[in-house]
C-alpha positions as CSV (number, residue, x, y, z in Angstrom):
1,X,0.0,0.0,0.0
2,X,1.4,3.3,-1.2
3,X,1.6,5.8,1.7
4,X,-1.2,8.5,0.0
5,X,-3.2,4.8,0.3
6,X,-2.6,4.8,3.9
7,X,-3.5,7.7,4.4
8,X,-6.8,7.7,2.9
9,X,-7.3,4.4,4.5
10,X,-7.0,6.0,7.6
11,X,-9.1,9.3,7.0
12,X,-11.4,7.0,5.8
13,X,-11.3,4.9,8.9
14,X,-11.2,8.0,11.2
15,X,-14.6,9.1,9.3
16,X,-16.3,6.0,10.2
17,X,-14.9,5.9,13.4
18,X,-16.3,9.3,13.5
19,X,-19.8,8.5,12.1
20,X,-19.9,5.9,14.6
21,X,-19.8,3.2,11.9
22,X,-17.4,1.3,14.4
23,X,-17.3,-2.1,12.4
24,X,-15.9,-1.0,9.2
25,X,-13.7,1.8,11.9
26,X,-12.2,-1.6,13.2
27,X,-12.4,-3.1,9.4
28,X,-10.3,0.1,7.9
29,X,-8.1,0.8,10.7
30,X,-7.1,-3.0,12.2
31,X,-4.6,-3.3,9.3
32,X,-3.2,0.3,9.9
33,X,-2.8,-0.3,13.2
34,X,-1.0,-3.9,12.6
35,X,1.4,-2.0,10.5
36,X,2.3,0.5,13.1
37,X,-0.1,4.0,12.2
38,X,-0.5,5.3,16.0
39,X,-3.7,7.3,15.5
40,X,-4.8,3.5,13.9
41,X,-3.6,1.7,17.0
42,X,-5.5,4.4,19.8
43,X,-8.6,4.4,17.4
44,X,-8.8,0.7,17.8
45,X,-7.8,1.2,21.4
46,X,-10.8,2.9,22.5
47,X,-13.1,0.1,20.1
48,X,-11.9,-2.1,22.4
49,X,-11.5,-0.5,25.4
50,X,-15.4,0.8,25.2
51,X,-16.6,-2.6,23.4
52,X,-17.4,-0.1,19.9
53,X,-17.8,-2.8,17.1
54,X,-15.7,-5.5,18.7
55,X,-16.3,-7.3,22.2
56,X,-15.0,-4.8,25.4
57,X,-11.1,-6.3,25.8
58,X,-9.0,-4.8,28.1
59,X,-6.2,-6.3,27.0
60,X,-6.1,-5.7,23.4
61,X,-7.1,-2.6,24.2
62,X,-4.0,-1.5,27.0
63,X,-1.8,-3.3,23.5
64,X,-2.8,-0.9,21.2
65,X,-3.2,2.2,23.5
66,X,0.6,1.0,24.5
67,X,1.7,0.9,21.5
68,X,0.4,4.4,20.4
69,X,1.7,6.1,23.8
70,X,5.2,4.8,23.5
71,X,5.0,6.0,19.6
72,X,4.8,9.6,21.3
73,X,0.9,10.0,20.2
74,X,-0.2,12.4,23.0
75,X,-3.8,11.2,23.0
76,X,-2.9,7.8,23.3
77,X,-0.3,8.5,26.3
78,X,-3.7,10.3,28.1
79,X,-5.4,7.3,27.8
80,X,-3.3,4.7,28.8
81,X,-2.6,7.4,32.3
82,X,-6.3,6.9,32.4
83,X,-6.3,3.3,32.3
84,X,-3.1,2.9,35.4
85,X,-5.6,5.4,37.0
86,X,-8.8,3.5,37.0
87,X,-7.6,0.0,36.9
88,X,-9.0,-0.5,33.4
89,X,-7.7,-3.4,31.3
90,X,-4.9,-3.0,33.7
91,X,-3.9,-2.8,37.2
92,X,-4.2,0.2,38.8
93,X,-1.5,2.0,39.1
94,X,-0.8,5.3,40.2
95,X,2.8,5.3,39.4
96,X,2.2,4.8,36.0
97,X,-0.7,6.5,35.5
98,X,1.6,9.3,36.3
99,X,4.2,8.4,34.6
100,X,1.9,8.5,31.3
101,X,0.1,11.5,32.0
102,X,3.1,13.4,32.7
103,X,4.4,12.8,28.9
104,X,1.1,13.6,27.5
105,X,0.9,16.7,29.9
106,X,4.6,18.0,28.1
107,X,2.8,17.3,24.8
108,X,0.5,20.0,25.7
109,X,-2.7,18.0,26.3
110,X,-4.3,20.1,28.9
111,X,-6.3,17.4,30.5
112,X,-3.3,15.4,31.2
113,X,-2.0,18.9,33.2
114,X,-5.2,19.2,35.3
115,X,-5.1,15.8,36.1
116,X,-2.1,15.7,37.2
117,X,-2.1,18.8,38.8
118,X,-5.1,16.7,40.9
119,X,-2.9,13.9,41.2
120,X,0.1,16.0,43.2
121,X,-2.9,18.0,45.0
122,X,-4.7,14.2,46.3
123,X,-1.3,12.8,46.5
124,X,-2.6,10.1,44.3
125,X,0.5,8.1,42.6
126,X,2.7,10.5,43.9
127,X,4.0,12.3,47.1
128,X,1.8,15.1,47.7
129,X,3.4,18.3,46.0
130,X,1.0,21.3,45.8
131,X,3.8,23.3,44.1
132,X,3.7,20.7,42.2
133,X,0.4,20.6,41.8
134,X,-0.2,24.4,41.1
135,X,2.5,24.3,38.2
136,X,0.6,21.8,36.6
137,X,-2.8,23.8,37.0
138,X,-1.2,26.4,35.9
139,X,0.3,25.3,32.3
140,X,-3.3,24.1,32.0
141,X,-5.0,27.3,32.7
142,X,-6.5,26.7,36.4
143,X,-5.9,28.4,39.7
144,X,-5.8,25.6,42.7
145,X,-8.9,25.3,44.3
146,X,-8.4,27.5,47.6
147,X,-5.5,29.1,46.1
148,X,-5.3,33.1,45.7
149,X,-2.5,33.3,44.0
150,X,0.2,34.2,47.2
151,X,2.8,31.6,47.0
């Protein structure tokens, strides 16, 4: 497959992933993700992950969102942080869910920041840190809770 092939392959997948059409979204976009596309392998991800055209697997779908994090695709590291954080497909783990948010949180994906930010403020995966905490509200564009700005 040429690569302008692939690609409409894969704007054509993201369109019925898009439409909701999420059989032929796993039809179109299985092979992509086989062949290493990492928007492919986090689409499929959250099929299987939410059970969208395929059975629910939690395993196939921490695979794929794995191998689209460790690719770099910000999206993908979110989601696999959300996964360590809520013990989905995977154990829980707050170290890692950390660990995954903070590289999608220096991507610039502002929901990785707040939740971070959250995860210094609870002390959730980490040692409590609300410096820590704050900077990470901050790049995202929140004040602390409680927080008037002095410190």
């Amino acid at each position: 497959m040429s690569a302008s092939e692939e690609s409409m392959e894969l704007q054509s997948g993201i369109a019925a992933f898009e439409a909701k059409h999420f059989s032929r979204a796993m039809q179109l976009l299985s092979p992509l993700a086989e062949q290493g596309e990492p928007e492919a392998q986090y689409r499929v991800a959250i099929m299987y992950q939410n059970g969208l055209g395929v059975a629910r697997n939690g395993e196939m779908a921490e695979k794929w969102m794995r191998k689209a994090a460790e690719q770099g695709f910000a999206l993908a590291q979110h989601g696999l942080g959300f996964m360590y954080l809520e013990g989905d497909g995977v154990e829980r783990d707050g170290e890692q869910a950390v660990f995954w948010f903070r590289k999608a949180a220096e991507a610039g994906l502002v929901g990785s920041q707040a939740t971070l930010g959250r995860m210094y403020e609870e002390g959730n995966g980490v040692a409590r840190d609300l410096d820590e905490a704050r900077k990470w509200y901050r790049m995202a564009g929140f004040d602390m809770e409680g927080d008037n700005g002095a410190g």
